[in-house]
C-alpha positions in Angstrom: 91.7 90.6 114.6 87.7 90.7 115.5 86.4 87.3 113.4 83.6 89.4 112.1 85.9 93.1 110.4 87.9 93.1 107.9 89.7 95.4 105.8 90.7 96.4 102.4 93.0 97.9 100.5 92.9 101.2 100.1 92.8 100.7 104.4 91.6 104.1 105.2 88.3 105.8 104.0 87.9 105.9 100.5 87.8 110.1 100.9 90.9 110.2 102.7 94.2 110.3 101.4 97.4 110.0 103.5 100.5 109.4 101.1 103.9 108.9 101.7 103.4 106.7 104.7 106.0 106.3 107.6 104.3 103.5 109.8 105.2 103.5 113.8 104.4 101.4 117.0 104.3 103.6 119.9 103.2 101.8 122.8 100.8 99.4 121.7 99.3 101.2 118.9 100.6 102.2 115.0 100.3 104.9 114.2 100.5 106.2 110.3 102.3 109.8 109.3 102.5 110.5 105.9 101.5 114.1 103.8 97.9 114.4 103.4 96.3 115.0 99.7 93.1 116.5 98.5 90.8 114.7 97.4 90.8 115.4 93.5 93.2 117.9 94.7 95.7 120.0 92.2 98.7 119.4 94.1 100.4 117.5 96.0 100.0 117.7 99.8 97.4 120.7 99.8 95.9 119.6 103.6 97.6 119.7 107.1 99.3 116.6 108.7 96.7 114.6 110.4 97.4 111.0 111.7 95.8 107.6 112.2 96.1 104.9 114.3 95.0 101.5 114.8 96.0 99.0 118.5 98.9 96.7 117.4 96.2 94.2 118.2 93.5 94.5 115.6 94.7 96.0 112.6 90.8 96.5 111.1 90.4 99.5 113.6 92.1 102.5 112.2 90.6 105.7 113.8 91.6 109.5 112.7 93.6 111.3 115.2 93.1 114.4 113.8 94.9 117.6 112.7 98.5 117.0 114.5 100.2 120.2 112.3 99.4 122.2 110.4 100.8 124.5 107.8 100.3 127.7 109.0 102.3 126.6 112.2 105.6 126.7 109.8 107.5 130.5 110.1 107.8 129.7 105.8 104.0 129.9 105.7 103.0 131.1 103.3 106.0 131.2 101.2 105.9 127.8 100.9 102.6 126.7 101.9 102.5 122.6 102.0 104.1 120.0 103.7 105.7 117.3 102.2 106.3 113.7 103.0 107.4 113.7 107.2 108.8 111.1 109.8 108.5 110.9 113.7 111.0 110.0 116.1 110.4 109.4 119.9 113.4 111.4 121.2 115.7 110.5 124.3 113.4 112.6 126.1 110.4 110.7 125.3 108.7 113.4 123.4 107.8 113.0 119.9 109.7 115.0 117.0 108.0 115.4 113.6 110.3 116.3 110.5 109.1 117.8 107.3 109.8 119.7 104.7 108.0 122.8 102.9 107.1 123.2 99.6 105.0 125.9 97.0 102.9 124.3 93.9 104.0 121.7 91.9 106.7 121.0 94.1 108.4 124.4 93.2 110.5 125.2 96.4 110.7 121.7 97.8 114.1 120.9 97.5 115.5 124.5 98.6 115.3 123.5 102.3 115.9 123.4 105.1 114.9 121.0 107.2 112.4 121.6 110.1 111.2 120.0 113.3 107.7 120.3 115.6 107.4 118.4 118.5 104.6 116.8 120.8 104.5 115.3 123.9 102.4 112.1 122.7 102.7 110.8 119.5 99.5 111.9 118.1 99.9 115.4 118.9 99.2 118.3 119.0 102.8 119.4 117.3 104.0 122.8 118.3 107.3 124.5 116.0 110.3 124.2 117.4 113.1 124.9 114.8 115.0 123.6 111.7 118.0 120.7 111.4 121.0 123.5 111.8 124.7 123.2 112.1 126.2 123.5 114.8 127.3 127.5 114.2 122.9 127.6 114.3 122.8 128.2 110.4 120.7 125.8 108.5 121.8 123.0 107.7 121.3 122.8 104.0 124.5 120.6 103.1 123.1 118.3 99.8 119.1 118.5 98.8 117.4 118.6 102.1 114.1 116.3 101.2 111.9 113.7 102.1 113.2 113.7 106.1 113.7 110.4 107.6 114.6 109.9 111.1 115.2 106.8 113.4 116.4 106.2 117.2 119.3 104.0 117.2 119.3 103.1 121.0 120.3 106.6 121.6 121.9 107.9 118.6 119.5 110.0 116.4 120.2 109.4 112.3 118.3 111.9 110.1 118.2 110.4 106.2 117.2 112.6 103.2 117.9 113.5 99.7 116.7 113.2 96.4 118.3 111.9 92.8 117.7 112.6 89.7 119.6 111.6 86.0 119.0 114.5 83.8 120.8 112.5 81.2 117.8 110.3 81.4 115.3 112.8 81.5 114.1 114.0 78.0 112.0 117.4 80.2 115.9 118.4 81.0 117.4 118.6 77.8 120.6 119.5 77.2 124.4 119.6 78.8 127.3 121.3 80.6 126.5 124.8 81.7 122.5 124.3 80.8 122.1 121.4 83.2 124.4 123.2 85.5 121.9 126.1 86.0 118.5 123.5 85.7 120.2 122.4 89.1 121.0 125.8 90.4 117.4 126.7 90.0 115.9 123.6 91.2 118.0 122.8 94.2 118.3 126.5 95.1 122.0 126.2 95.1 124.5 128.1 94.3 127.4 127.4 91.2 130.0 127.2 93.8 128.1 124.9 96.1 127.1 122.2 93.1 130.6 122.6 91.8 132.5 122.0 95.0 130.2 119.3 96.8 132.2 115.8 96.1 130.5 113.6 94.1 126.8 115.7 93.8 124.4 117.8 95.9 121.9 115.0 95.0 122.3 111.6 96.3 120.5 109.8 99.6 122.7 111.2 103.0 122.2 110.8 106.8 123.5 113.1 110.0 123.5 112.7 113.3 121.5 114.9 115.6 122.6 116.1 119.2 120.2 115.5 121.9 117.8 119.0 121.0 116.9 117.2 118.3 117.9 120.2 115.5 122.0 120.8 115.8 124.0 118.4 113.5 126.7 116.4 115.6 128.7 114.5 112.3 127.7 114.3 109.0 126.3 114.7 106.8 127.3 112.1 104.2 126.2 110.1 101.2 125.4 106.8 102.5 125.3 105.1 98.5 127.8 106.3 96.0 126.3 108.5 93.4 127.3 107.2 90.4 125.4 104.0 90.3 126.9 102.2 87.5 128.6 99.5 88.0 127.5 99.4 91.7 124.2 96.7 92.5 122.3 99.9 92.6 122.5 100.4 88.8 119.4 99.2 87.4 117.4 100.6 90.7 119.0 103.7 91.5 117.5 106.0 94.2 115.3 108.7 93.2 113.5 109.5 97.0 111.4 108.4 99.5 114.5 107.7 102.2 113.2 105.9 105.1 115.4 103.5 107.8 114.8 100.3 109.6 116.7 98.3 111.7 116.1 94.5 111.7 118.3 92.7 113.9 121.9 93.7 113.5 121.3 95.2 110.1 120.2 98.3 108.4 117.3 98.3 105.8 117.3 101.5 103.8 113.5 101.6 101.7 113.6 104.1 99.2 112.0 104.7 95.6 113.9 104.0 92.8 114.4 106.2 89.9 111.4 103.9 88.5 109.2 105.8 90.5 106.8 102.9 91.2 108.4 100.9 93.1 110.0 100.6 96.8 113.2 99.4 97.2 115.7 98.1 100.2 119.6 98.3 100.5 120.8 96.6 103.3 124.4 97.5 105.7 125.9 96.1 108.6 126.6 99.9 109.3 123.6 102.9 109.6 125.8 104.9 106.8 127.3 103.3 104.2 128.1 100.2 102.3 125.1 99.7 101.6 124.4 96.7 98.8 120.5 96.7 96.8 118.6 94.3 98.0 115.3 94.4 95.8 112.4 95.4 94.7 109.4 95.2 97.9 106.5 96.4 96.4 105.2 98.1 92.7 102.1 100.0 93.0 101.7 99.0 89.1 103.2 95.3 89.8 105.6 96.0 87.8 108.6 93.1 88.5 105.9 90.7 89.8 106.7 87.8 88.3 108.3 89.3 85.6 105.9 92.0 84.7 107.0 95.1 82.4 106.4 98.4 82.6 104.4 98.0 79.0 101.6 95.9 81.2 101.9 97.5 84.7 98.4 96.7 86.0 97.7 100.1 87.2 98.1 103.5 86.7 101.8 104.1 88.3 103.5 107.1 89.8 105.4 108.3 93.1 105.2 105.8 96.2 106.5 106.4 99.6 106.5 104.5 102.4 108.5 101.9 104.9 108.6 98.2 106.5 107.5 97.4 110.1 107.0 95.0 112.2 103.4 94.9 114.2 102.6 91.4 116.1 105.2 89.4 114.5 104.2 90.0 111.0 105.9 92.5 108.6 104.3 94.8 106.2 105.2 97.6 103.8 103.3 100.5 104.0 103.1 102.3 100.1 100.4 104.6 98.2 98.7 104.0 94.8 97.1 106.5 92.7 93.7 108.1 92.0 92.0 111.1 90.1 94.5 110.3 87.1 96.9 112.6 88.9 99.7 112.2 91.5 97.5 114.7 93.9 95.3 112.3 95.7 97.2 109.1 97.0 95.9 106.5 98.8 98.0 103.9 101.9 98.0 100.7 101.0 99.7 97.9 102.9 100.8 94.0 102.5 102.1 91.5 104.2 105.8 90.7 103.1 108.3 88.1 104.2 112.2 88.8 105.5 113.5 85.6 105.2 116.6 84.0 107.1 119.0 85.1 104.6 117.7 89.0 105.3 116.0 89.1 101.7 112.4 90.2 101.0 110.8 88.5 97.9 108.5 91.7 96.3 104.9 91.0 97.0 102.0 91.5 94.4 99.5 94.2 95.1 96.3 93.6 96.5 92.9 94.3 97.6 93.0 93.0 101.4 96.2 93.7 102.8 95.8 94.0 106.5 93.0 92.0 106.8 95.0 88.7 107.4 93.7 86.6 104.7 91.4 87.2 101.9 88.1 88.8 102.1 84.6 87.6 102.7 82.9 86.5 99.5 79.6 87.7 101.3 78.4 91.1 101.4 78.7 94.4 99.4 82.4 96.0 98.6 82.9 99.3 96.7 84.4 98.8 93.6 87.8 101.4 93.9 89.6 98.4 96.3 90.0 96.7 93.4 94.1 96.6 92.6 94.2 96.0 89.6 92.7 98.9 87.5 93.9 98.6 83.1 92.7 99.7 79.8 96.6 97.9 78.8 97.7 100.9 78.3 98.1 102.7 81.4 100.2 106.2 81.8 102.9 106.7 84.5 101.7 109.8 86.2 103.7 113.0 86.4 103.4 116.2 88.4 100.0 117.1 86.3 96.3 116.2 85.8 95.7 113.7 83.2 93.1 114.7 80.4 93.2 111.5 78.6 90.4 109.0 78.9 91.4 106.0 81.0 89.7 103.6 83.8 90.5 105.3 87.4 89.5 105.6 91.1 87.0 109.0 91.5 84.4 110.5 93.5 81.3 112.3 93.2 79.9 113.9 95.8 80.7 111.1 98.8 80.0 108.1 96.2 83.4 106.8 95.1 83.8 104.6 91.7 85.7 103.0 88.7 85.1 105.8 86.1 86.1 105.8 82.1 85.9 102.1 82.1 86.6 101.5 78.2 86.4 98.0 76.0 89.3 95.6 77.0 89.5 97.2 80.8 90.5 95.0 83.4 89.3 95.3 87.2 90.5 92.9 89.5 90.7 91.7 93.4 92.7 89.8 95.3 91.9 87.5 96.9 88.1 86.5 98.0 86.9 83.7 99.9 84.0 82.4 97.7 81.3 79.8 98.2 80.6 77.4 95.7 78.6 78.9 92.5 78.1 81.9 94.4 76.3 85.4 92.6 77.8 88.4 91.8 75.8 91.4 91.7 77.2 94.4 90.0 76.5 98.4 90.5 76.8 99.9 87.3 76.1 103.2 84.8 76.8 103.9 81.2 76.9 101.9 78.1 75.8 98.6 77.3 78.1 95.6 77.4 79.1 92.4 79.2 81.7 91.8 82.2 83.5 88.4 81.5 84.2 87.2 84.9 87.3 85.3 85.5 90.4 84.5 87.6 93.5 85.7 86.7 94.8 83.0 84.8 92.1 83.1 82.4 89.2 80.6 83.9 86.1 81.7 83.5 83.5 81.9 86.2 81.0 83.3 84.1 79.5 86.5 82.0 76.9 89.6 83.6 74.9 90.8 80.3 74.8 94.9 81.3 72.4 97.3 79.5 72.8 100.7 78.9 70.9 103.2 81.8 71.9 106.6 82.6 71.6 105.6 86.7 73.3 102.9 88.4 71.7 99.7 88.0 72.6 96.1 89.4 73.1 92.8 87.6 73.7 89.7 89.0 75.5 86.4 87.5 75.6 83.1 89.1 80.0 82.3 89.0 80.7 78.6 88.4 83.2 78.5 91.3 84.8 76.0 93.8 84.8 77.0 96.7 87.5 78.7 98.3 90.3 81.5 97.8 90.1 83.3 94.4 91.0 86.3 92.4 88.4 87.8 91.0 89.1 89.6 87.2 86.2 91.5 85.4 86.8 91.9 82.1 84.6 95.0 79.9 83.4 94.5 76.2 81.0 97.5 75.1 81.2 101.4 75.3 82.5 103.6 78.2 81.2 102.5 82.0 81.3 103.0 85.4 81.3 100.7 88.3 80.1 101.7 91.8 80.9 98.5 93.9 80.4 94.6 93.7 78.4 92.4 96.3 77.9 88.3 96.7 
């Protein structure tokens, strides 16, 4: 990494939004896939797939590859009109193989299937149709819930992963029993009575297949990889929900996956691609919930789906997840950190922060806009659904191409981690609204000192002096006064 870049968390743009991230080195670059959100958008995955990319080298230089598929491209189009979370495969041929899924609003359609597949001859595209995972009669293959595609080379032998999970015993927005939840499934899977009545065990449930060498016709499979029926199993208290992705680390299969939590990223780990398969743990919250014992009652951020996978880039391992802005689950952000597999195979969960690529913490000189901050609470924060929130609480916005911390109320918390500060460095901070006074701290309570803000209609700065030693800090801002906004901080 260049001495003089860096780069935060969120690690692309602040107006782009790529969730769902399945990270790949090809060559010597890595290259990010994921679905692609609107900014402020009304549902999820609105825009075509585009991809970014960044040399293996220096992890601070992430350009935009572009459009690589679009929508439109899909014969389902516009039936179902967005594409959900994809992976890409290199394929014994050396061309590239993107799999997806299709999906109408609100997710409606999503889980109907089937399965399809575009392919380019670099991995950046341009992606071209080609077909849909079949079996080998050329019918789809729609065996299970056909969702959230993942797909891996195992020297040679191509293992697709998908499914989704759900425990409408749980769920108080699927009331009922018997013969109701019976037809809730039929009409949300798109399956038939005889189908969910006659798969062993459940049409939901994480599975895996094998592809031939066109990269659509099933050769075995498919099959659960997990048992359904979690309890009982190491799986109980972090059953899968979605979100299957594979890695292979050594001799040994990592399966990532969100839980049934639905802000978290998990691992199972197998000698064998599909099954027995024992949990593993937590990786990452994008609330930071499990960190250190943290509850979901004081998750540190608004929480709601996350996606994404492990890899390896220049010796160091990261986990590639999304948070969530616009008080919705319609415009997500990729976020990495670094994480640790140690000797035993296990891989302690890592906080949240504002700086994960960067190699170390950030600069504590020069100007940073305030939405990297990672930790974003009123104490009170929601765990986002498939909707728009009305309620008044801090979150990440935009207006126009300015992007800020908006609804800031009395008692919010902002925070970054980590800076590397000077010794009783100053603070300046962009803000608008009511008056008040940010109580500047570190996370464990010491105070570095208070920023007096008056009230203005326009964005205004305010500097404090922080009684600091130097050296690597988190940096808290606490609000006392009526509602704010902050625009970005700067030493």
């Amino acid at each position: 990494m260049a001495d003089n870049k860096q780069i935060c968390n969120p690690f692309l743009p602040l107006w782009e939004h790529v969730p769902d991230g399945e990270p790949h080195v090809f060559g010597d670059r890595v290259y990010l896939f994921g679905s692609h959100d609107k900014e402020g958008g009304e549902t999820f995955c609105m825009l075509d797939y585009t991809c970014w990319s960044a040399p293996v080298t220096d992890l601070t230089d992430w350009r935009c590859e572009g459009t690589i598929y679009r929508a439109a491209q899909d014969p389902d189009y516009p039936r179902r009109k967005y594409m959900y979370a994809p992976d890409v495969v290199q394929g014994n041929d050396g061309r590239f193989y993107l799999y997806y899924c299709m999906s109408g609003d609100f997710g409606n359609g999503g889980y109907h299937g089937p399965i399809c597949v575009a392919v380019s001859d670099t991995p950046a595209g341009k992606y071209e149709y080609l077909g849909f995972v079949r079996n080998p009669d050329g019918t789809p293959m729609q065996t299970y819930i056909c969702f959230d595609p993942a797909v891996m080379n195992d020297n040679g032998t191509i293992r697709l992963y998908y499914g989704t999970q759900y425990d409408f015993e749980e769920r108080e927005d699927f009331p009922g029993e018997g013969e109701c939840l019976l037809h809730v499934e039929m009409e949300m899977f798109g399956k038939s009575r005889e189908e969910i009545l006659g798969t062993p065990e459940s049409v939901m449930g994480p599975c895996t297949l094998t592809l031939c060498d066109d990269m659509l016709t099933v050769r075995d499979g498919p099959r659960h990889i997990i048992p359904y029926r979690v309890k009982g199993t190491s799986f109980e208290a972090h059953p899968f929900f979605e979100a299957a992705s594979m890695r292979k680390v050594g001799g040994k299969y990592y399966f990532v996956y969100s839980s049934q939590k639905n802000h978290e990223l998990c691992y199972a780990v197998s000698d064998k691609p599909d099954r027995d398969f024992v949990f593993g743990g937590t990786i990452v919250s994008n609330g930071d919930v499990g960190y250190q014992g943290r509850d979901d009652a004081d998750r540190l951020n608004m929480t709601g789906t996350t996606h994404g996978s492990i890899i390896e880039i220049g010796g160091q391992w990261y986990v590639f997840y999304h948070r969530l802005t616009h008080k919705s689950d319609y415009s997500r952000q990729a976020c990495a950190e670094r994480i640790e597999i140690r000797p035993d195979g296990s891989i302690p969960q890592v906080p949240i922060t504002s700086c994960g690529l960067n190699g170390g913490a950030l600069h504590g000189i020069g100007s940073y806009p305030a939405p990297i901050a990672c930790i974003i609470t009123n104490g009170h924060m929601p765990h986002g659904s498939n909707k728009i929130f009305t309620e008044h609480f801090p979150h990440v916005t935009h207006e126009g191409k300015a992007h800020l911390i908006a609804e800031i109320s009395n008692g919010t918390r902002i925070g970054f981690r980590y800076f590397d500060m000077a010794a009783d460095c100053t603070l300046t901070l962009t803000t608008r609204g009511a008056a008040g006074r940010y109580t500047v701290s570190d996370e464990s309570g010491t105070v570095f000192g208070t920023a007096e803000i008056p009230a203005s209609d326009n964005w205004q700065d305010t500097a404090v002096t922080l009684a600091v030693t130097a050296g690597i800090h988190p940096l808290l801002l606490t609000w006392q006064g009526g509602e704010t906004a902050l625009l970005q901080i700067a030493f």
